[in-house]
C-alpha positions in Angstrom: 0.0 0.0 0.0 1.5 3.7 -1.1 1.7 5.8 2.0 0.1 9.6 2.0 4.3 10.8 0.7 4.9 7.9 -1.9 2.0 9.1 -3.9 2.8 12.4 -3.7 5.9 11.4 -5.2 3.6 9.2 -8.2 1.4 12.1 -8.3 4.4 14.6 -9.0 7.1 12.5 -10.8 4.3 10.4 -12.9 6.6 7.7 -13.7 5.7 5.0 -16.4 4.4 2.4 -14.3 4.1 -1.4 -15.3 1.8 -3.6 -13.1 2.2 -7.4 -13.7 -0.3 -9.6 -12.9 -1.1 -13.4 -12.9 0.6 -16.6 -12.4 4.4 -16.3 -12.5 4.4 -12.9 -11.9 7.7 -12.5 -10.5 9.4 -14.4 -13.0 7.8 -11.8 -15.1 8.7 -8.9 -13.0 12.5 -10.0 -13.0 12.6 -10.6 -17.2 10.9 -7.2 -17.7 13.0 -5.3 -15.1 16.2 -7.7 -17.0 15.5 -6.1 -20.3 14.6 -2.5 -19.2 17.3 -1.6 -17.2 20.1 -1.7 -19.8 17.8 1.6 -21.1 16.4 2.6 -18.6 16.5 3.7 -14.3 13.7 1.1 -13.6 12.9 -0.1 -10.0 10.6 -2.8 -9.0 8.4 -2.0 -5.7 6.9 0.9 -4.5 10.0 1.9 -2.5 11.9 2.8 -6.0 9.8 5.4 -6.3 13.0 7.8 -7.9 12.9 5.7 -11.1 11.7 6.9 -14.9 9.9 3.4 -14.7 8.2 1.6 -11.5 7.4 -2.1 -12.1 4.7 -3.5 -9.9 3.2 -7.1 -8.9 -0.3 -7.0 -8.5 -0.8 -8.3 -5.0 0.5 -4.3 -3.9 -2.3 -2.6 -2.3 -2.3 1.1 -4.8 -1.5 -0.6 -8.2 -4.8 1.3 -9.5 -3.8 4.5 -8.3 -0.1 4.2 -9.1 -1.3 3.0 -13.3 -3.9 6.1 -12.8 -0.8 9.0 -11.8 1.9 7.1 -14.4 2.7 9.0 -17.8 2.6 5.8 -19.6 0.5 2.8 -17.4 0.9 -0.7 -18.7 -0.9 -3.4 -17.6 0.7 -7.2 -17.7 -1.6 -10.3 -17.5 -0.9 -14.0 -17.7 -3.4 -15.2 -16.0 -6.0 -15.2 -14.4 -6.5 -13.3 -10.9 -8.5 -11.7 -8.4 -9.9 -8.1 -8.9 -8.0 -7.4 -12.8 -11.4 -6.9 -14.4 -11.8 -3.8 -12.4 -7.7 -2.7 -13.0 -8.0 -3.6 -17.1 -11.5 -1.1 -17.1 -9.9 1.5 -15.4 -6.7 1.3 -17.2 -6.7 5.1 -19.2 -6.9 5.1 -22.8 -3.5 6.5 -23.3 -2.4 3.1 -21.5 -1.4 -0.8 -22.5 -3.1 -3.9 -22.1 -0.6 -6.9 -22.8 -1.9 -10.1 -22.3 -1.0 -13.8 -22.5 -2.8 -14.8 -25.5 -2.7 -18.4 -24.5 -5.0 -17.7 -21.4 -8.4 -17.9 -22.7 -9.9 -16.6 -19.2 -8.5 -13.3 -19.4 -9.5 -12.1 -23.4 -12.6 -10.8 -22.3 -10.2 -8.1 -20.8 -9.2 -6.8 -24.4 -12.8 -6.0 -24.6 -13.0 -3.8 -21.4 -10.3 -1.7 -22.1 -9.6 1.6 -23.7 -6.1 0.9 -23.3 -4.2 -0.2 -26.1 -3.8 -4.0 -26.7 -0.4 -6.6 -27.1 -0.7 -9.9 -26.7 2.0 -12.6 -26.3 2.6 -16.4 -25.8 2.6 -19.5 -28.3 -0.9 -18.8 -30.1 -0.7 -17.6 -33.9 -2.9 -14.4 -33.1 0.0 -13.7 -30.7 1.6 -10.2 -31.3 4.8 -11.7 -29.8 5.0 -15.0 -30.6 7.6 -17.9 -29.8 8.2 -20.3 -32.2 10.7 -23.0 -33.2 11.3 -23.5 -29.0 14.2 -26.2 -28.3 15.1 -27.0 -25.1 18.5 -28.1 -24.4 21.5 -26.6 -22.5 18.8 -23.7 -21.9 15.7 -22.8 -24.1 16.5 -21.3 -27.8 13.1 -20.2 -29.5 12.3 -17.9 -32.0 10.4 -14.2 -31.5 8.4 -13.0 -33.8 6.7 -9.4 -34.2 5.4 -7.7 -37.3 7.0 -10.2 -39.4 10.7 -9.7 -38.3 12.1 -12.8 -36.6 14.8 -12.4 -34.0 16.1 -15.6 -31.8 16.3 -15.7 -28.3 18.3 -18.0 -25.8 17.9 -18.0 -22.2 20.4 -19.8 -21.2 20.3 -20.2 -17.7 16.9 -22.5 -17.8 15.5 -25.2 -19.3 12.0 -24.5 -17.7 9.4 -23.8 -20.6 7.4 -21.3 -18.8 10.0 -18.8 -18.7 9.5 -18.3 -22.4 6.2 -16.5 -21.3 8.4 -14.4 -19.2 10.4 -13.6 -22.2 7.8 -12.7 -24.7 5.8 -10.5 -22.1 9.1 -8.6 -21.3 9.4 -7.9 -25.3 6.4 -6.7 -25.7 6.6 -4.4 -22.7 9.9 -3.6 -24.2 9.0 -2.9 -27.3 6.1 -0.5 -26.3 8.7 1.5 -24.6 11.1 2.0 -27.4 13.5 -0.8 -27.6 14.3 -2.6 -30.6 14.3 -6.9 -30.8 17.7 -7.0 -31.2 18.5 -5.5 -27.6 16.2 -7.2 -26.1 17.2 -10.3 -27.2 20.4 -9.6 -26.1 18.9 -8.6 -22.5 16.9 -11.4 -22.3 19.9 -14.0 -22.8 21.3 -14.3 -18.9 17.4 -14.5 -18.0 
């Protein structure tokens, strides 16, 4: 929960604030915060308030206010959880919706919104899609986006779901500037 001088600080700074949301949300969290702080000062709780971007889990008590005060709120889901219904509605218009596009739960979210819409995950309708995955030494898999193609290898896992991790974190990525190729690169020691 944001205490009366934290959102002073949200209220005045307006960070870009990213609130992630669902299972494996801190596996999320960590790949997003990976690839965005080779560009950017990003922190990852409410006590890294000084940042240009403020990454949230959605368990904190405030995330609505703190997407509500940011000067670019996105909103991370992949999967299903309490009380996102009312978060996705009142995301603003100016906002993102990224969502797992393998979770069939959570599309009715895309619906909802104002906010503009990503998706991410294995399905073809995917706006970040992983294909060609092999799992060996670590997990190699193809990204693809618009029709450009960049490879990714996270080479310190061998655990499949980590490629969600890895697409959400490129779309979030991407909506803030930073081209595949970098974040391929940042996403390599995930």
């Amino acid at each position: 929960m944001f205490n009366f001088l934290e959102k002073s600080v949200l209220s005045w700074q307006k960070p870009k604030v990213i609130v992630v949301a669902g299972q494996g949300k801190k596996e999320i969290t960590e790949a997003i915060y990976q690839t965005l702080s080779q560009e950017f000062k990003v922190g990852k709780n409410q006590n890294a308030l000084n940042k240009e971007i403020l990454i949230l889990e959605s368990d904190i008590q405030g995330v609505g206010f703190a997407l509500k005060k940011s000067r670019l709120p996105i909103l991370v889901i992949n999967g299903p959880e309490n009380n996102l219904e009312k978060i996705a509605k009142e995301l603003p218009a100016a906002g993102y919706l990224v969502l797992n596009s393998d979770e069939k739960e959570i599309q009715k979210f895309k619906k909802e919104s104002k906010a503009h819409y990503l998706s991410f995950g294995f399905n073809e309708k995917a706006n970040f899609q992983a294909v060609n995955v092999l799992i060996n030494s670590g997990i190699n898999f193809k990204l693809s986006y618009k029709g450009n193609i960049v490879p990714i290898w996270l080479e310190n896992t061998k655990d499949e779901k980590q490629i969600y991790s890895a697409t959400a974190a490129a779309a979030v990525a991407t909506i803030l500037g930073i081209n595949l190729v970098k974040i391929s690169i940042a996403l390599k020691s995930l």
